[in-house]
N, C-alpha and C positions, 0 to 999 in steps of 0.2 A: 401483597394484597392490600396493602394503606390505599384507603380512600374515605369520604368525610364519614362515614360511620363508626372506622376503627379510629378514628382522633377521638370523635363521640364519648366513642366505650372505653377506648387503650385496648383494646385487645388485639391479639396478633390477627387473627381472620375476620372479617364482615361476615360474623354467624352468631344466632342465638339460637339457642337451645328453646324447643316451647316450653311452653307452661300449662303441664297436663295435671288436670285435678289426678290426686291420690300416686303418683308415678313420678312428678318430678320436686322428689324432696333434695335434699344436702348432697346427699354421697353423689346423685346423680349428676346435679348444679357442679357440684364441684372438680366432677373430673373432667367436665366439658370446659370449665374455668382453667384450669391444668392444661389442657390441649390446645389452650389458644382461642376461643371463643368466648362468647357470655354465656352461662352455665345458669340457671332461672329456679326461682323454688316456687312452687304454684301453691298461692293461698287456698284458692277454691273455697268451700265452705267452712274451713277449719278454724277456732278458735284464734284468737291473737298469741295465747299460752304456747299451740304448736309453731306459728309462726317463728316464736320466738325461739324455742329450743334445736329450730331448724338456721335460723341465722347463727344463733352462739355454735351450733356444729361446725357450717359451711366455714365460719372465719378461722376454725381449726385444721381444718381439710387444705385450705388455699388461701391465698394472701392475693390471691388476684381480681378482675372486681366480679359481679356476681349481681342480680337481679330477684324480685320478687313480685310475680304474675300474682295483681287485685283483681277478683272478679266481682265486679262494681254491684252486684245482684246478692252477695253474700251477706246476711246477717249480722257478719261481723264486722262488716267493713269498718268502720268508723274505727275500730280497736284498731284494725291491723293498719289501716292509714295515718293514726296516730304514732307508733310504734316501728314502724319504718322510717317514719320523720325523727323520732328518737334516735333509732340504731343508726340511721344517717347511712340505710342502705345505698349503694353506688347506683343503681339503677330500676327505677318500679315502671311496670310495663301494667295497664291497664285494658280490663275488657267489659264487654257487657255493661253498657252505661258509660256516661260523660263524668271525668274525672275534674272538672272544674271546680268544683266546692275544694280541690285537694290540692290542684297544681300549685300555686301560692306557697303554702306552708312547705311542701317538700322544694319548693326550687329554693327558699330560704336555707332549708340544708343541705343546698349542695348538691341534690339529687337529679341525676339525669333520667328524664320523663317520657313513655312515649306510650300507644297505644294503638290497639287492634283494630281495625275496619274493615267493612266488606263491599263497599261502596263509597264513589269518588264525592259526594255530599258530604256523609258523613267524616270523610277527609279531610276535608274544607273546614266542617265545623271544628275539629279536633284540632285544626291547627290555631282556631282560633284560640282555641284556653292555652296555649304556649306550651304546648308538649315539643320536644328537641326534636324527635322523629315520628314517624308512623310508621306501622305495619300493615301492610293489604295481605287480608289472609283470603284463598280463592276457594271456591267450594269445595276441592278436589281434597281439602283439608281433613282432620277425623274429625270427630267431638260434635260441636255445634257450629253449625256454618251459616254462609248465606247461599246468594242464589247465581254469582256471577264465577266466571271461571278466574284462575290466573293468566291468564294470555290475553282477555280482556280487562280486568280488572286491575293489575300492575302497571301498563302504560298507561292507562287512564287515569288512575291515582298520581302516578307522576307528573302529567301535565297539569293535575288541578291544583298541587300546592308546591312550595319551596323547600320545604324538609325533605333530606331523605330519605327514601323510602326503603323498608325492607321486604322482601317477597316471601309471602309461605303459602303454603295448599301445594303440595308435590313436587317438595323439594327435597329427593332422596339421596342423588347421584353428582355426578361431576356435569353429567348431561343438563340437568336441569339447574345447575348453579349456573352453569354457563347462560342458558335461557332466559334468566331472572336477572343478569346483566346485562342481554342485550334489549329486554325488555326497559331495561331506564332504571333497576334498581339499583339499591350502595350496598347489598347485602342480601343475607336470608336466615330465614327462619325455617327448623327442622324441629317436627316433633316426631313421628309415628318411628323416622330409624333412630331414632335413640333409645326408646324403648326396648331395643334390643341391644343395647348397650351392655357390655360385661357388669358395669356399675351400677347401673337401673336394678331396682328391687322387686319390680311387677314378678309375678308369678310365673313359672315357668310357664303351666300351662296357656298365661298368654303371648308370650314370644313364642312357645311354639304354634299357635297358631297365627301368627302374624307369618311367621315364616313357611307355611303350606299354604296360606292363601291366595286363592289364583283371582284376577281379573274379575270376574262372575261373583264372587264372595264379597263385595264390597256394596251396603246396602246405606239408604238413609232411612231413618223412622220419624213419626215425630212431623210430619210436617204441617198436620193439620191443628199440633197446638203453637203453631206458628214460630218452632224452637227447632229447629230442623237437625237430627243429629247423623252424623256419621258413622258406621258402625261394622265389625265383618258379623255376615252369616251366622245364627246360632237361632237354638229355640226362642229365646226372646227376643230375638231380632223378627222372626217367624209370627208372631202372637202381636208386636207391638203392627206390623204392617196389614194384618186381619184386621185387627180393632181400628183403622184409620177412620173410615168411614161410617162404622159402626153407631149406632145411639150410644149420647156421652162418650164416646170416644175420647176427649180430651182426657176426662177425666179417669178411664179406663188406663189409657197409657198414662201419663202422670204416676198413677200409683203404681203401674205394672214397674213403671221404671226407677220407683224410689231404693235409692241402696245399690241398686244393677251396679253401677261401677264400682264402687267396692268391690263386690262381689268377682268381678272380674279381676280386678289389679291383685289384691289380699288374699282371697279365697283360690281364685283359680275354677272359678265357679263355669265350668264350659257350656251349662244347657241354660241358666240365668243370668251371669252374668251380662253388661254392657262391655263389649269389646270394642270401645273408639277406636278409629284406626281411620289414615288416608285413605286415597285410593292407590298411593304409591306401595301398599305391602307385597301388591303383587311384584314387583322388582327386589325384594329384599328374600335374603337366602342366610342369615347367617348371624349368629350374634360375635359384636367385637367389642374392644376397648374403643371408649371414647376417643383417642386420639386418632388411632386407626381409624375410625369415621369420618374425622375430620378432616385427617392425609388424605380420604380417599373422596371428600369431595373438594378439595381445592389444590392438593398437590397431585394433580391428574396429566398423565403425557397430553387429554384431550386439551390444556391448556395451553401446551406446548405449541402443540400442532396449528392450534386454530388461534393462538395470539394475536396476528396480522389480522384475521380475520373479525374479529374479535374488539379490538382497535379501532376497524375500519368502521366498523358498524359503530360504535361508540362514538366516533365524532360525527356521522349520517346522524346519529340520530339526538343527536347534543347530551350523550353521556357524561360524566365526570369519567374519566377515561386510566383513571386511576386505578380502576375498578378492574380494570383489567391488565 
């Protein structure tokens, strides 16, 4: 599976684990770093102090390299952007805001740089502050998306810049990693099935509901405070889609929604709770070890099978062909 992403990272597969507020700390980074992937610890809004005691963990856990998801909107950024420039993290993935005030001082230490998009513009621009690669995340994604799919938004990202590109937004299976390389990508991004990861510490109650939820249960809220989130079915998924239109509605959800994720990862919290989640849960059945995840989206007979195929399409469509 060597192609320009795993020189990039060194890692044995072209995968990254996402980087989900409250869900992907150490234990989780590091068993997906163990398996052969980059394993991710998601700042989200947490102090520089948690960041830290989550790096001095993961270097315990694994010797192999390991990333840490900045989310450029967080209060603390400036701590944790400093502090990864210290720890001389291997690899910081940024979202939510332009990372250029940052790129500078971390590529001084050594640090491999890349970040989120949702659109082939924004692409463009991110490549200008010198980040190594991009990620094109498609709607299909959980959490907070945008508004293009991945089947439009992956080629498209590709032709707009030179870096390679990683695919995320419903990338569960060996079906869809396959998809994301004939679409022009060097790799992908998985968040929603790791969460059911043996080593993910979320709540049971939310893997068990990732794993019941059908097609139908997969809602967005949020879209009229222009922050459009992903989420499955539940009372406050129920209450935030009432209030859209509502008077003050922004501000209605806003606050309906302060804490919700917590509540869902920690608590287990079923009727308030934020349950982020892809649209891919509907395909997921089961909780495994990270590696096992891993075997089963890149060491797949469908790889076998359709190699030629696979190949073919990769030089049609000016792949690095490595990739496959």
């Amino acid at each position: 599976m060597l192609n320009r992403l795993n020189e990039i990272l060194k890692t044995r597969y072209p995968l990254i684990q996402g980087g989900m507020a409250w869900i992907s700390d150490a234990d989780l980074a590091a068993s997906v770093s163990n398996a052969g992937g980059l394993g991710v610890i998601a700042a989200g809004n947490a102090p520089a102090s948690w960041v830290k005691q989550q790096i001095d963990k993961i270097r315990t856990l694994t010797e192999r390299p390991f990333g840490v998801n900045i989310m450029l909107l967080s209060p603390y950024v400036n701590d944790v952007a400093k502090l990864v420039t210290e720890e001389k993290v291997p690899v910081v993935i940024t979202g939510a805001g332009n990372p250029r005030d940052y790129i500078e001082s971390w590529k001084q230490a050594g640090i491999i740089t890349a970040t989120v998009v949702a659109s082939s513009g924004l692409a463009v621009m991110m490549e200008r502050t010198g980040v190594d690669f991009i990620i094109a995340e498609g709607c299909e994604a959980g959490g907070h998306i945008g508004e293009m799919t991945s089947m439009v938004l992956i080629p498209n990202v590709v032709r707009s810049v030179s870096l390679p590109v990683v695919a995320a937004g419903g990338i569960c299976d060996a079906n869809s990693v396959a998809a994301a390389f004939c679409l022009g990508a060097s790799g992908v991004q998985v968040g929603t099935r790791f969460i059911l990861s043996s080593s993910c510490n979320a709540h049971p109650n939310y893997k068990e509901k990732l794993i019941k939820a059908k097609d139908v249960d997969n809602r967005v809220t949020g879209r009229v405070t222009g922050h459009p989130v992903r989420v499955l079915r539940n009372d406050l998924c129920r209450k935030m889609i009432q209030l859209e239109y509502s008077e003050n509605a922004i501000d209605q959800i806003e606050k309906l929604g302060e804490g919700s994720l917590r509540k869902a990862v920690v608590d287990g919290d079923i009727k308030g709770g934020s349950f982020m989640s892809g649209q891919c849960a509907c395909l997921l059945d089961r909780i495994q070890t990270s590696e096992e995840i891993i075997k089963d989206l890149f060491e797949h007979e469908i790889f076998e099978s359709n190699r030629s195929k696979l190949k073919a399409l990769s030089e049609l469509c000016g792949m690095d062909d490595r990739a496959v």
